[in-house]
Biopython code that builds the backbone (N, CA, C, O; Angstrom):
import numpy as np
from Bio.PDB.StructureBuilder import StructureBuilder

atoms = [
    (1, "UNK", "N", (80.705, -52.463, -58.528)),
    (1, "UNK", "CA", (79.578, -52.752, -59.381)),
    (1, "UNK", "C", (78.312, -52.279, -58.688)),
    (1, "UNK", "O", (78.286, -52.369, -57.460)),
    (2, "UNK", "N", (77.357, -51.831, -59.268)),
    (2, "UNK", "CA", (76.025, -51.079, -58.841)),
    (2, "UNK", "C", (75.269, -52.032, -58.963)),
    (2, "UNK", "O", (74.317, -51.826, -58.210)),
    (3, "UNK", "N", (75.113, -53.254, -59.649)),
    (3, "UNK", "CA", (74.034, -54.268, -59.841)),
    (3, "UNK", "C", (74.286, -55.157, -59.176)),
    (3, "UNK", "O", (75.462, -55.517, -59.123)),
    (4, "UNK", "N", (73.237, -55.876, -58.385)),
    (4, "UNK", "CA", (73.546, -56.981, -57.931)),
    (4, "UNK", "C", (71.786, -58.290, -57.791)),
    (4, "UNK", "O", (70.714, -58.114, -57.212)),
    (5, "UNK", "N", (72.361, -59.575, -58.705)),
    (5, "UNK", "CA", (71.673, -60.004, -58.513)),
    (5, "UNK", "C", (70.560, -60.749, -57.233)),
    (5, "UNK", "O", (70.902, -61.361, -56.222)),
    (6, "UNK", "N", (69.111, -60.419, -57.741)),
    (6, "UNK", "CA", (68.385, -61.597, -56.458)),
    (6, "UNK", "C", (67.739, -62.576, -57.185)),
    (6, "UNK", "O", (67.306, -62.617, -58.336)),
    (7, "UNK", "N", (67.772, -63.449, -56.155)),
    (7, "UNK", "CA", (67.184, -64.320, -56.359)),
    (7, "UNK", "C", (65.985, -64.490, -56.442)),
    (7, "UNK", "O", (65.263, -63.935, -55.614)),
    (8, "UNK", "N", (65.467, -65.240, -57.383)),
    (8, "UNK", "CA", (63.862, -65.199, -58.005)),
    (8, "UNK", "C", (62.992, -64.941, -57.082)),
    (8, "UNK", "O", (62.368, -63.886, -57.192)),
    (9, "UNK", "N", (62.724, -65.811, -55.955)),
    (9, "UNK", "CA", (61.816, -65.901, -54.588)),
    (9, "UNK", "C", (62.292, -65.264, -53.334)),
    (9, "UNK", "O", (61.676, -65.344, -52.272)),
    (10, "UNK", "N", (63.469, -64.596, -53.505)),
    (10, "UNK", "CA", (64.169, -63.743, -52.334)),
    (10, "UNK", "C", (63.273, -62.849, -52.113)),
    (10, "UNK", "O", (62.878, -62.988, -50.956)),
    (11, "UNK", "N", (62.633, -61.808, -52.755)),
    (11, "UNK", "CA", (61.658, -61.015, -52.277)),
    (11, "UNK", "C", (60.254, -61.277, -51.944)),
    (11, "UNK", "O", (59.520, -60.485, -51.353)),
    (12, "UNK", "N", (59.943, -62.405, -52.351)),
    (12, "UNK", "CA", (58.773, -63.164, -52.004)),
    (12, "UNK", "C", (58.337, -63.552, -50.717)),
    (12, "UNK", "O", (57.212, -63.412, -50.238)),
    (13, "UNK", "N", (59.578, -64.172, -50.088)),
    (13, "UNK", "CA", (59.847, -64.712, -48.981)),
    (13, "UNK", "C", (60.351, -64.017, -48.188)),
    (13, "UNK", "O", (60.672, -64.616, -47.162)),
    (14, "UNK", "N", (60.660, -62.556, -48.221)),
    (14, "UNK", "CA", (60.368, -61.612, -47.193)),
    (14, "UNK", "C", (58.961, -60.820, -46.531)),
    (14, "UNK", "O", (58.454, -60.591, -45.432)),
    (15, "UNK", "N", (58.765, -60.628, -47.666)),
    (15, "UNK", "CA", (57.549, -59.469, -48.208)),
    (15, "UNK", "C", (55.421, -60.134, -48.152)),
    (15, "UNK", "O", (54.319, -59.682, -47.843)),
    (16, "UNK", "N", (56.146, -61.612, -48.768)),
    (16, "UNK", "CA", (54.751, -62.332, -49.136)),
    (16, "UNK", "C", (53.879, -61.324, -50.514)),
    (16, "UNK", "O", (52.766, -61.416, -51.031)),
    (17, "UNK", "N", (55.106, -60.357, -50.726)),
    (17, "UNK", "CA", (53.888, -59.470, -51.936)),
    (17, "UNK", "C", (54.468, -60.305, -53.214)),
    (17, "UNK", "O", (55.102, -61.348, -53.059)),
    (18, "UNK", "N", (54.178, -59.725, -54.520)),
    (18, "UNK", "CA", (54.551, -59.372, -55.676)),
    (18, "UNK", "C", (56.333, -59.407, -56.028)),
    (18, "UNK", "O", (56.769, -58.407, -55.458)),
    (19, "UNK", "N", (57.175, -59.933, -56.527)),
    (19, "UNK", "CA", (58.338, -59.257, -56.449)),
    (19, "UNK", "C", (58.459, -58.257, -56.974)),
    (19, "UNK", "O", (59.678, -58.255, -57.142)),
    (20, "UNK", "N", (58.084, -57.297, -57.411)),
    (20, "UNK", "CA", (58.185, -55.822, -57.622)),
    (20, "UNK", "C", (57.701, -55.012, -57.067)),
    (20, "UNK", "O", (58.116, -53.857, -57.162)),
    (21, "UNK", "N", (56.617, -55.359, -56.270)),
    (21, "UNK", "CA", (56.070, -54.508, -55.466)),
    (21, "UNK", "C", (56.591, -53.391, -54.084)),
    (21, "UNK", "O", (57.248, -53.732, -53.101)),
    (22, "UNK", "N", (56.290, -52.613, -54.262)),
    (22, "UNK", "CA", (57.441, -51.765, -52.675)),
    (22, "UNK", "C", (56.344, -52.827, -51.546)),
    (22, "UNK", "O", (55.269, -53.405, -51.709)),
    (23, "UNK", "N", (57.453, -52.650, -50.224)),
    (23, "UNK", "CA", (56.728, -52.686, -49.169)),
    (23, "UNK", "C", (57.132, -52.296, -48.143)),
    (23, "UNK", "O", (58.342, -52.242, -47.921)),
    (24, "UNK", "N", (56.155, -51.901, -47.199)),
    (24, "UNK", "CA", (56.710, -51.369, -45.898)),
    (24, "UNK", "C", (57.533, -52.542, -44.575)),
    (24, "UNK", "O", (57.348, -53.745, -44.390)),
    (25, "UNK", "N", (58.454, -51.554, -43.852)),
    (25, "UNK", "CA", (58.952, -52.583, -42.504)),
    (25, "UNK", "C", (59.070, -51.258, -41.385)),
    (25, "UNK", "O", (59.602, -50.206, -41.740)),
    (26, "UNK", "N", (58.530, -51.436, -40.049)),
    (26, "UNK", "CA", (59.077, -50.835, -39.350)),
    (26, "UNK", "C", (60.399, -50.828, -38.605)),
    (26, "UNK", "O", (60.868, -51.849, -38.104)),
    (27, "UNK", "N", (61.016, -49.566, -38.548)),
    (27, "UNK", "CA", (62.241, -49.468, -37.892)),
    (27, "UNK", "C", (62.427, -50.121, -36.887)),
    (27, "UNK", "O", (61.641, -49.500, -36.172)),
    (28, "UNK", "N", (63.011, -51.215, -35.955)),
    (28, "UNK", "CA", (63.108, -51.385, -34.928)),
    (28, "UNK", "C", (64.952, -51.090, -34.625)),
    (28, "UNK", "O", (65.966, -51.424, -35.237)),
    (29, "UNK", "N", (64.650, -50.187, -33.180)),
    (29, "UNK", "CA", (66.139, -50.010, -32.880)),
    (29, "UNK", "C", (66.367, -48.616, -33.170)),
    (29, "UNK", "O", (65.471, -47.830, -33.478)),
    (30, "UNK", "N", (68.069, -48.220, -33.022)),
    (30, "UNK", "CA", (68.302, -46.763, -33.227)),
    (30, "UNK", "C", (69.711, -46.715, -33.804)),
    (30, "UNK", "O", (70.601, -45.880, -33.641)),
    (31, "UNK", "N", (69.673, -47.874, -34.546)),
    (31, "UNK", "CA", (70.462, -47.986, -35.266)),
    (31, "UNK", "C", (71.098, -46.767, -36.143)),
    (31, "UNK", "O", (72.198, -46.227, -36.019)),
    (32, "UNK", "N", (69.916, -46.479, -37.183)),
    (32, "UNK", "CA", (69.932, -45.584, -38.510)),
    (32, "UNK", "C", (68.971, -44.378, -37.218)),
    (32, "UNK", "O", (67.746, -44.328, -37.330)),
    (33, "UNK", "N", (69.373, -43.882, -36.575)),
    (33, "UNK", "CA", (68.963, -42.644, -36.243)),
    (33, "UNK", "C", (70.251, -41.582, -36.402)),
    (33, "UNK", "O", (71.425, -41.868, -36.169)),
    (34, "UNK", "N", (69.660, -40.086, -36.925)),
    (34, "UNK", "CA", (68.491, -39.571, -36.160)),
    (34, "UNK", "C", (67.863, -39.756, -37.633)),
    (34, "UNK", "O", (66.635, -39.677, -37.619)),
    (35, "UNK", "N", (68.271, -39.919, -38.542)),
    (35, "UNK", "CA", (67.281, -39.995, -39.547)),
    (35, "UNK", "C", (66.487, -41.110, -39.797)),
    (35, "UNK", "O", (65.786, -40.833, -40.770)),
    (36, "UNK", "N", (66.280, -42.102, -39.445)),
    (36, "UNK", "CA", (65.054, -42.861, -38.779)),
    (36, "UNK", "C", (64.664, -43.842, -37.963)),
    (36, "UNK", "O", (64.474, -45.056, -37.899)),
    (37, "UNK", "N", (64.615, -42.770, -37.322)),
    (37, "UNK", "CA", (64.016, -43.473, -35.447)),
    (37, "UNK", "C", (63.417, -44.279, -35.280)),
    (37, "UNK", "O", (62.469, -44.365, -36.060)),
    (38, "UNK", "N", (63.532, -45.304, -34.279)),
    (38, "UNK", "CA", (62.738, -46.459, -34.025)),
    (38, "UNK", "C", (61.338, -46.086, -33.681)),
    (38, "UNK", "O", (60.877, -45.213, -32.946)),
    (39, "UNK", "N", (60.764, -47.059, -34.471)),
    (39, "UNK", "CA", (59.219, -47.190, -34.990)),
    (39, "UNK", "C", (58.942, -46.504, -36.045)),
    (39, "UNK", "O", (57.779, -46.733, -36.376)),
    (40, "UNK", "N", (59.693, -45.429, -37.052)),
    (40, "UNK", "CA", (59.326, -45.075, -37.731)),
    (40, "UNK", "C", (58.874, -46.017, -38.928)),
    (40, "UNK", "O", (59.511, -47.023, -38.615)),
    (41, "UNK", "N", (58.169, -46.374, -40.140)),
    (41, "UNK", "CA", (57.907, -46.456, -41.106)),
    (41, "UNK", "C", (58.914, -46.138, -42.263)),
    (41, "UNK", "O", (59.140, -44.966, -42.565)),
    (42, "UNK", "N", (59.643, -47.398, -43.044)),
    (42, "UNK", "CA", (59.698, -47.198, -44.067)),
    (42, "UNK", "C", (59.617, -47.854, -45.639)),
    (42, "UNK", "O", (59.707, -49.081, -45.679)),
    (43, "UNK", "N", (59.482, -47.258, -46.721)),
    (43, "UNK", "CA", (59.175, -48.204, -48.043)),
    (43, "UNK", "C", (59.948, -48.626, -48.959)),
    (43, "UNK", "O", (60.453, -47.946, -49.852)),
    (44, "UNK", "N", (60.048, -49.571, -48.805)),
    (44, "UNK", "CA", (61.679, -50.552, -49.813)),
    (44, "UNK", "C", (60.961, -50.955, -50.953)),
    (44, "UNK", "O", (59.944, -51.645, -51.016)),
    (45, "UNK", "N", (61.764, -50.323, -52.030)),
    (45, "UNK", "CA", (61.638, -50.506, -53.573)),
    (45, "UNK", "C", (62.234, -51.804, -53.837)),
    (45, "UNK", "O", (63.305, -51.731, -53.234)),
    (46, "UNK", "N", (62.183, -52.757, -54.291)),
    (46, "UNK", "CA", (62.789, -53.719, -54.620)),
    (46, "UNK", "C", (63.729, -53.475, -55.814)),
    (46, "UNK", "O", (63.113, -52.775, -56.617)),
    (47, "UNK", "N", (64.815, -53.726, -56.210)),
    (47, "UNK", "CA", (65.591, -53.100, -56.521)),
    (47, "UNK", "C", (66.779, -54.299, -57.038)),
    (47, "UNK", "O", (67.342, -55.055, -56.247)),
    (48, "UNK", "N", (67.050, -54.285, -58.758)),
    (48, "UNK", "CA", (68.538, -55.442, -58.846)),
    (48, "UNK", "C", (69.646, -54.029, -58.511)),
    (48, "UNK", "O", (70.818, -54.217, -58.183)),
    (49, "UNK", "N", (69.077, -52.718, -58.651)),
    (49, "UNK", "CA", (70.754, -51.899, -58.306)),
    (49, "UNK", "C", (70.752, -51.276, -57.102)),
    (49, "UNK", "O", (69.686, -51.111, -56.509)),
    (50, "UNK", "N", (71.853, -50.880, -56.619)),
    (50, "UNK", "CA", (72.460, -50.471, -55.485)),
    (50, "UNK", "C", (72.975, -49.056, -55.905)),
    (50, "UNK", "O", (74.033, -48.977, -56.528)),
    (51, "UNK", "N", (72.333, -48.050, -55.616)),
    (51, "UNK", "CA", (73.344, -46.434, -56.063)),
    (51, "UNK", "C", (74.020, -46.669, -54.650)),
    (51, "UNK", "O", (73.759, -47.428, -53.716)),
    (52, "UNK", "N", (75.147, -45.560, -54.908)),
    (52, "UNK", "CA", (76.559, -45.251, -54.295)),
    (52, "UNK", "C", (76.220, -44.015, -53.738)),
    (52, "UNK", "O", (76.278, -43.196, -54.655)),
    (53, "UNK", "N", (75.927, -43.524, -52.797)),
    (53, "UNK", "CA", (75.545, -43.881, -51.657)),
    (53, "UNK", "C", (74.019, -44.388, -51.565)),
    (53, "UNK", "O", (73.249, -43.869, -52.373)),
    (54, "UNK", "N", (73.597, -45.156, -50.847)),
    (54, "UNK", "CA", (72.130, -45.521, -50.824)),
    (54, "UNK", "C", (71.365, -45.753, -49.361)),
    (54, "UNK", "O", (72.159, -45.649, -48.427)),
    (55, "UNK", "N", (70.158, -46.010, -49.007)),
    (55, "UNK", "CA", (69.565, -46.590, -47.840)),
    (55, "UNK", "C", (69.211, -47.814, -48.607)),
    (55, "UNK", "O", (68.604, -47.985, -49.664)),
    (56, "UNK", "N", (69.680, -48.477, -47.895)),
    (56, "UNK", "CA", (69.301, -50.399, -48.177)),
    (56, "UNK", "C", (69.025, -51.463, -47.314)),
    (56, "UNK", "O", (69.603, -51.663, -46.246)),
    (57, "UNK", "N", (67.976, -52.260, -47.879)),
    (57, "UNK", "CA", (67.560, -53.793, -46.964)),
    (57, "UNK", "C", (68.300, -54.553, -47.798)),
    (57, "UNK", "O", (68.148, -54.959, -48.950)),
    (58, "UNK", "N", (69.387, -54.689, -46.720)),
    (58, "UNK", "CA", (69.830, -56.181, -47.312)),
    (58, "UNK", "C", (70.209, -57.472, -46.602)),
    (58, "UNK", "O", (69.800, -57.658, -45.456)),
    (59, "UNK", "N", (71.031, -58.450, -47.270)),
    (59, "UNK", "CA", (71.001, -59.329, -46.576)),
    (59, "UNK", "C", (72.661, -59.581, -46.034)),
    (59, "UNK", "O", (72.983, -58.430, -45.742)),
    (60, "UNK", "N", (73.241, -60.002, -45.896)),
    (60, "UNK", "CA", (74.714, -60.516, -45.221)),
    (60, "UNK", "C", (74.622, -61.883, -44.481)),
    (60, "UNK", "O", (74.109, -62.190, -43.405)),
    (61, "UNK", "N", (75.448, -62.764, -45.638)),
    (61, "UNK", "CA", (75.911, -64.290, -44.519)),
    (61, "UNK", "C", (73.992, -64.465, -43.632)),
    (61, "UNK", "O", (73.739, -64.681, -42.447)),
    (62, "UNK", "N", (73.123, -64.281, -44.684)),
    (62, "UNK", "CA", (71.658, -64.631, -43.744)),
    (62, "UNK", "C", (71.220, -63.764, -43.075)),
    (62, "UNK", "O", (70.122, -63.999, -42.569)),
    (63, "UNK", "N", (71.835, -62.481, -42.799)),
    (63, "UNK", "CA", (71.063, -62.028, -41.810)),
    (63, "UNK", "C", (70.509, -60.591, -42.621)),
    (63, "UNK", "O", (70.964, -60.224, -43.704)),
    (64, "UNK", "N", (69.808, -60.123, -42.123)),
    (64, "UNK", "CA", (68.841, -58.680, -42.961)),
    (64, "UNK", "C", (69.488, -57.779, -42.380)),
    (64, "UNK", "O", (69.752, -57.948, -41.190)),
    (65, "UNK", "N", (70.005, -56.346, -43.182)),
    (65, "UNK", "CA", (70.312, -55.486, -42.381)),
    (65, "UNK", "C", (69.455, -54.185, -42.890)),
    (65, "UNK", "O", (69.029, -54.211, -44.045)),
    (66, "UNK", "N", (69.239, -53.253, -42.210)),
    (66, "UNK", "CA", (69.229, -51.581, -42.592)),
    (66, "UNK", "C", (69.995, -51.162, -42.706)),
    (66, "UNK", "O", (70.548, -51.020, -41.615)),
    (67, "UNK", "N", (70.761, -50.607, -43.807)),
    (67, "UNK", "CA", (71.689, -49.294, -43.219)),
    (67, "UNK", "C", (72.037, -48.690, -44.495)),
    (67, "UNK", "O", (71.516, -49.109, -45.528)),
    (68, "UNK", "N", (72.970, -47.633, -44.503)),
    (68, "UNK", "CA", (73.623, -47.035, -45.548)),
    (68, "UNK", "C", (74.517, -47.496, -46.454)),
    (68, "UNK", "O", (75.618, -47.628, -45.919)),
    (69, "UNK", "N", (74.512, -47.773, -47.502)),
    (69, "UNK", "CA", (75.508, -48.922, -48.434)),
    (69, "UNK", "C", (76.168, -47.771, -48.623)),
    (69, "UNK", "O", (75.657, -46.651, -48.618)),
    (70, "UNK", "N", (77.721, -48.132, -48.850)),
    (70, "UNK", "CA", (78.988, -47.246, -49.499)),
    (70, "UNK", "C", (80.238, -48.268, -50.258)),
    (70, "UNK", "O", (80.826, -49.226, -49.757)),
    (71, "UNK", "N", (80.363, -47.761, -51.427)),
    (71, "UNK", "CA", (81.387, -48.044, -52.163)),
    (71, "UNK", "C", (82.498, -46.930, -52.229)),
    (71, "UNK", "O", (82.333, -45.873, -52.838)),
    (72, "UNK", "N", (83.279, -47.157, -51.764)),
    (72, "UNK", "CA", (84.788, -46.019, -51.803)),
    (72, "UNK", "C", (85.471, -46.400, -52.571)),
    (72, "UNK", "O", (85.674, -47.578, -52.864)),
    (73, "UNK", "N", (86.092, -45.142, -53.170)),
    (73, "UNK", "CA", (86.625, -44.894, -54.408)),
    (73, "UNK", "C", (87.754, -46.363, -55.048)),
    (73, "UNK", "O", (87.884, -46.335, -56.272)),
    (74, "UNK", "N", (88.290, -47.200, -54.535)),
    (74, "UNK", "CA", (88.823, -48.358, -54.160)),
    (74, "UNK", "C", (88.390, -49.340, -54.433)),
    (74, "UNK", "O", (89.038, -50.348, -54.718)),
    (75, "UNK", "N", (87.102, -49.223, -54.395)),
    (75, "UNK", "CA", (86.377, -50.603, -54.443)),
    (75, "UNK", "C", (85.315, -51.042, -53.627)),
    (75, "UNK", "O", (84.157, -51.334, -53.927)),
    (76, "UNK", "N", (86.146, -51.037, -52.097)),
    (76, "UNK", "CA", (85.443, -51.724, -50.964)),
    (76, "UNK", "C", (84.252, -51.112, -51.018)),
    (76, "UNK", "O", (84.057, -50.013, -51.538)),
    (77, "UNK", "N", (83.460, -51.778, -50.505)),
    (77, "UNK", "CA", (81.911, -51.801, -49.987)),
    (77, "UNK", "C", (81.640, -52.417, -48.643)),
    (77, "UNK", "O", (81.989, -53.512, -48.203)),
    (78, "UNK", "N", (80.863, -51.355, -48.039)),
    (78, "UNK", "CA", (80.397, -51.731, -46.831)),
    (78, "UNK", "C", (79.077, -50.979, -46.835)),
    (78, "UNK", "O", (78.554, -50.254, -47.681)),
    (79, "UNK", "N", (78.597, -51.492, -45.283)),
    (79, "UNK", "CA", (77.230, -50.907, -44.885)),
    (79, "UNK", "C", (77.546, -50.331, -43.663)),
    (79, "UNK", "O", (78.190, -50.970, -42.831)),
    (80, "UNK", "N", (77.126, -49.067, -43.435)),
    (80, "UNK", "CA", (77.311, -48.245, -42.140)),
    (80, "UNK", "C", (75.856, -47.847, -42.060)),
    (80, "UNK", "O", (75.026, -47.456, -42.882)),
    (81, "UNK", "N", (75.855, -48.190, -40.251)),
    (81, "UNK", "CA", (74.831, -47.242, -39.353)),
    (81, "UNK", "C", (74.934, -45.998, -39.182)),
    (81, "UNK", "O", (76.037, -45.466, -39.063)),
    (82, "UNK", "N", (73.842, -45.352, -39.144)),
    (82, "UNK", "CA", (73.949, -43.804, -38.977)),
    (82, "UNK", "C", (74.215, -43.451, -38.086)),
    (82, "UNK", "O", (74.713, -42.325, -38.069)),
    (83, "UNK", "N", (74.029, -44.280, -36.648)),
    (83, "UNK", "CA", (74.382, -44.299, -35.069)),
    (83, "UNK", "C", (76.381, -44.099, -35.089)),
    (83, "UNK", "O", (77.120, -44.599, -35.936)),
    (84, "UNK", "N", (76.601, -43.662, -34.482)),
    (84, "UNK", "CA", (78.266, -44.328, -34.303)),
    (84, "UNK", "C", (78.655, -44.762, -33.549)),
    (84, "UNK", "O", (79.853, -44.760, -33.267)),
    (85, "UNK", "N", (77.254, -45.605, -32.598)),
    (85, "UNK", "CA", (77.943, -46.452, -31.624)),
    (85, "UNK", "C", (77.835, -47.761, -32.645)),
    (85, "UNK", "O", (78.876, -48.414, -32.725)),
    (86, "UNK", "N", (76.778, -48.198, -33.384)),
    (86, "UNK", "CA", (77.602, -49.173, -33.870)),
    (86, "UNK", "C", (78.224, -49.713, -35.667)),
    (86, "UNK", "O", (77.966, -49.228, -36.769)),
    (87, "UNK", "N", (79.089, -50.873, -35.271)),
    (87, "UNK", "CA", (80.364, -50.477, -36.293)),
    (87, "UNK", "C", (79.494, -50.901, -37.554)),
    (87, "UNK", "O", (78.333, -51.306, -37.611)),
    (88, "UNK", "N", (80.636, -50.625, -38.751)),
    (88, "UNK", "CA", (80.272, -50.832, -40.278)),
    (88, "UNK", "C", (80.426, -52.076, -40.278)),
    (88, "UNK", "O", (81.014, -52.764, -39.444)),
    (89, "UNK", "N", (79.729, -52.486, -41.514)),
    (89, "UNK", "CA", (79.857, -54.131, -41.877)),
    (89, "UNK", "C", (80.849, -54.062, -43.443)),
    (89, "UNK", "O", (80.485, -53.742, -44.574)),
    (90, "UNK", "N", (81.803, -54.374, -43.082)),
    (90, "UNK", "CA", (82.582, -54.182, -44.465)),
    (90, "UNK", "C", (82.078, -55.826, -44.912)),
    (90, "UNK", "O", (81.896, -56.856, -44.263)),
    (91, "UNK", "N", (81.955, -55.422, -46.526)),
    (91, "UNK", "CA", (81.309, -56.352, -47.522)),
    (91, "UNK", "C", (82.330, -57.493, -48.166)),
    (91, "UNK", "O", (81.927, -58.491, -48.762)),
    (92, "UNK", "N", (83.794, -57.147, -47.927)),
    (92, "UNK", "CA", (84.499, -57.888, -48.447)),
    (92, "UNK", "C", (84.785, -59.197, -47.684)),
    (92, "UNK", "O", (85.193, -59.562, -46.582)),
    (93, "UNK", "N", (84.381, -59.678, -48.784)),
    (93, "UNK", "CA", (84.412, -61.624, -48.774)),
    (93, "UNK", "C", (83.627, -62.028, -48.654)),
    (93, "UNK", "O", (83.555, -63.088, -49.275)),
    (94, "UNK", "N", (82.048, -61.561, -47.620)),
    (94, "UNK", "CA", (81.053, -61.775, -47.422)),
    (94, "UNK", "C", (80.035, -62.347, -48.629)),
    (94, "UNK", "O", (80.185, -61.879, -49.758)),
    (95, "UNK", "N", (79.167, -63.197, -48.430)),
    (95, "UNK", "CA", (77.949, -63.214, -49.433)),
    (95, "UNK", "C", (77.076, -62.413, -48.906)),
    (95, "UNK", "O", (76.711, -62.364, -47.732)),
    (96, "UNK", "N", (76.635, -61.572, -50.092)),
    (96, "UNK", "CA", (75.721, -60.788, -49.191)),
    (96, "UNK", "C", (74.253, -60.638, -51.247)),
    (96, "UNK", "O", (74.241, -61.417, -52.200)),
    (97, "UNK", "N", (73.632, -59.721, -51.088)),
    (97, "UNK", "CA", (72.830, -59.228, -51.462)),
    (97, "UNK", "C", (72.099, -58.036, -50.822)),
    (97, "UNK", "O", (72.198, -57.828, -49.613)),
    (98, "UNK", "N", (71.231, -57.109, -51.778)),
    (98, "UNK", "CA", (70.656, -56.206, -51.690)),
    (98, "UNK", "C", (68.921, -56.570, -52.232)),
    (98, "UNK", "O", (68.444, -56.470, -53.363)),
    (99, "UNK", "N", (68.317, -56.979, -51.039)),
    (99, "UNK", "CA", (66.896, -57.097, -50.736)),
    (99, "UNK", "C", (65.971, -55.660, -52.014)),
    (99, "UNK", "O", (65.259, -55.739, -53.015)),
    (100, "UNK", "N", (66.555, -54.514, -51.175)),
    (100, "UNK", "CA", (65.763, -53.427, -51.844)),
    (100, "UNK", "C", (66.434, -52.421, -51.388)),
    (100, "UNK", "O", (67.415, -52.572, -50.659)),
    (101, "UNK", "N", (65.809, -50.835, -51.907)),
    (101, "UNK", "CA", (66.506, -49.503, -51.514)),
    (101, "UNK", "C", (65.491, -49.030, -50.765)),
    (101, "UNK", "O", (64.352, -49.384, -51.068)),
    (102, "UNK", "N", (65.657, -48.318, -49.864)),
    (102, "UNK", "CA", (64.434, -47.201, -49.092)),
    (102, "UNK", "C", (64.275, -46.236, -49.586)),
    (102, "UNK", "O", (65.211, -45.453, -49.749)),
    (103, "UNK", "N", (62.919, -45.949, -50.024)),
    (103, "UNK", "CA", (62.754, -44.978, -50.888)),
    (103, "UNK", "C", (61.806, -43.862, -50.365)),
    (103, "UNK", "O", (61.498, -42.762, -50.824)),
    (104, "UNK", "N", (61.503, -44.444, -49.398)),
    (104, "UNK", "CA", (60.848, -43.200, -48.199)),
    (104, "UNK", "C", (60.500, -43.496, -47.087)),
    (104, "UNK", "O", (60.189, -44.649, -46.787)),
    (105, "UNK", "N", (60.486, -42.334, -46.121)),
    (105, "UNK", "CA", (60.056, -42.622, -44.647)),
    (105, "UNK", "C", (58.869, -42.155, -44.188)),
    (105, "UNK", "O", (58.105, -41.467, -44.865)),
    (106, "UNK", "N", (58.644, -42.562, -42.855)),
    (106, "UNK", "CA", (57.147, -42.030, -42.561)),
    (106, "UNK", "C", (57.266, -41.822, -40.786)),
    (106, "UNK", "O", (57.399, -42.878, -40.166)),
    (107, "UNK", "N", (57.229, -40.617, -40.016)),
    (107, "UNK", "CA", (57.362, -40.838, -38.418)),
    (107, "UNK", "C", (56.160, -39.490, -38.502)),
    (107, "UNK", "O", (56.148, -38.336, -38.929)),
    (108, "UNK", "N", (55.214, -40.425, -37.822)),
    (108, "UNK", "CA", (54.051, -39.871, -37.780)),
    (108, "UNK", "C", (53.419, -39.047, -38.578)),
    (108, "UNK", "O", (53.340, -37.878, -38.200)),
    (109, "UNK", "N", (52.779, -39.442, -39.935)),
    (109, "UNK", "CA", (52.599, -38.582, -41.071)),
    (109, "UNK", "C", (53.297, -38.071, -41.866)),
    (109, "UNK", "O", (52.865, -37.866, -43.000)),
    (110, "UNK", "N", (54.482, -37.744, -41.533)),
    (110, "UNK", "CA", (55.339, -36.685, -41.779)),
    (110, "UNK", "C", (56.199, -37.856, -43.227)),
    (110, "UNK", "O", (57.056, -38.701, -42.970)),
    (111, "UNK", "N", (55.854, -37.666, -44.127)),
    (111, "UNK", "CA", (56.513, -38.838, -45.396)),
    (111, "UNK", "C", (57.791, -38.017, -46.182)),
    (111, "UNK", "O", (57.459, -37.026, -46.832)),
    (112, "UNK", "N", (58.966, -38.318, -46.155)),
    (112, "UNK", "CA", (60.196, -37.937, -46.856)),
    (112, "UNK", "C", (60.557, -39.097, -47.509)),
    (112, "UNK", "O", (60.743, -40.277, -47.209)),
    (113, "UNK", "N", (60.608, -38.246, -48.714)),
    (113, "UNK", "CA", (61.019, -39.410, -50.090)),
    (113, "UNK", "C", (62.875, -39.361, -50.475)),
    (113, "UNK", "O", (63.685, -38.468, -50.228)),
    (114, "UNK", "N", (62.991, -40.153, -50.878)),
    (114, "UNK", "CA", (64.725, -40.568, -51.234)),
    (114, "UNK", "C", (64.579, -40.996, -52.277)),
    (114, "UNK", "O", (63.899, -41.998, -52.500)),
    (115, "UNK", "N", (65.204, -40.313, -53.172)),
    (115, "UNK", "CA", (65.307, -40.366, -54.361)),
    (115, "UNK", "C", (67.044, -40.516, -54.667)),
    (115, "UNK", "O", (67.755, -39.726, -54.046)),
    (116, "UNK", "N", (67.821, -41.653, -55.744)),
    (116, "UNK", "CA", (68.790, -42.175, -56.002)),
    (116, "UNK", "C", (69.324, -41.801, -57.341)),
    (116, "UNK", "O", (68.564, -41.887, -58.306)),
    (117, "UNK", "N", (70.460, -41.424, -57.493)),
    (117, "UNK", "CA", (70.758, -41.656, -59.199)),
    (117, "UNK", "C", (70.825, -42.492, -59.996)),
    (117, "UNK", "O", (71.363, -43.486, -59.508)),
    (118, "UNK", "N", (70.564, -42.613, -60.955)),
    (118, "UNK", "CA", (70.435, -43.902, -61.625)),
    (118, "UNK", "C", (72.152, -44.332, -61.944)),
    (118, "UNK", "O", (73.114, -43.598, -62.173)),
    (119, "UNK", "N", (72.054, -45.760, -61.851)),
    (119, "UNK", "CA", (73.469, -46.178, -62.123)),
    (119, "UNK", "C", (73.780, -46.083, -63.505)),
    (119, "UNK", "O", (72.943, -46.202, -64.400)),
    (120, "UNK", "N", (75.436, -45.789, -63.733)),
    (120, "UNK", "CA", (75.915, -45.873, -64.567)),
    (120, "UNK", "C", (76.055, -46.965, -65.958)),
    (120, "UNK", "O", (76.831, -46.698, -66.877)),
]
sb = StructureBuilder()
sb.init_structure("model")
sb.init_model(0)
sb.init_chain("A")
sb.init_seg("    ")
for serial, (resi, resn, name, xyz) in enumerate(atoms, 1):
    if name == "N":
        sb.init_residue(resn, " ", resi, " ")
    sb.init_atom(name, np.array(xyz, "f"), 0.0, 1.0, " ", f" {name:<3s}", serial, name[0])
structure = sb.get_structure()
């Protein structure tokens, strides 16, 4: 499934904005490198869908993650780092949610946009 509900004040209580509003977080870590390096800048769309493949803030069992969401052909869903030292978070069984999508970056001026397909 590509949709996934949030909760009314879930983005509120990250952000302190608007719930629709994008907002920025800096990268910390080198997690999601080389495509974005710690300290870079980036802007999370708030978002009820999840495209297949995506960059996503989300949440898992409480905790916030960055990374790449994937659904394989199967079903499963997980979140993988772009690093390969560390491992995927497979989604099954977990409570989780999807905070927002990253919809662009920023490492020193330099702004690249990510653009998603719309779900089915």
């Amino acid at each position: 499934m590509d949709t996934f509900k949030l909760p009314e004040d879930a983005l509120y209580e990250i952000s302190g904005c608007a719930q629709r509003e994008p907002f920025a977080l800096q990268v910390l870590g080198d997690e999601m490198e080389p495509e974005f390096p710690n300290g870079c800048i980036i802007i999370i769309e708030p978002s009820h869908s999840c495209p297949n493949p995506s960059y996503v803030f989300a949440e898992v069992e409480g905790v916030r993650w960055f990374r790449e969401y994937h659904r394989d052909p199967d079903g499963r869903e997980r979140l993988v780092a772009l690093n390969p030292l560390y491992p995927e978070i497979d989604l099954t069984g977990l409570e989780w949610l999807v905070l927002g999508v990253i919809v662009q970056r920023n490492i020193r001026r330099r702004i690249k946009h990510y653009n998603y397909p719309l779900p089915a």
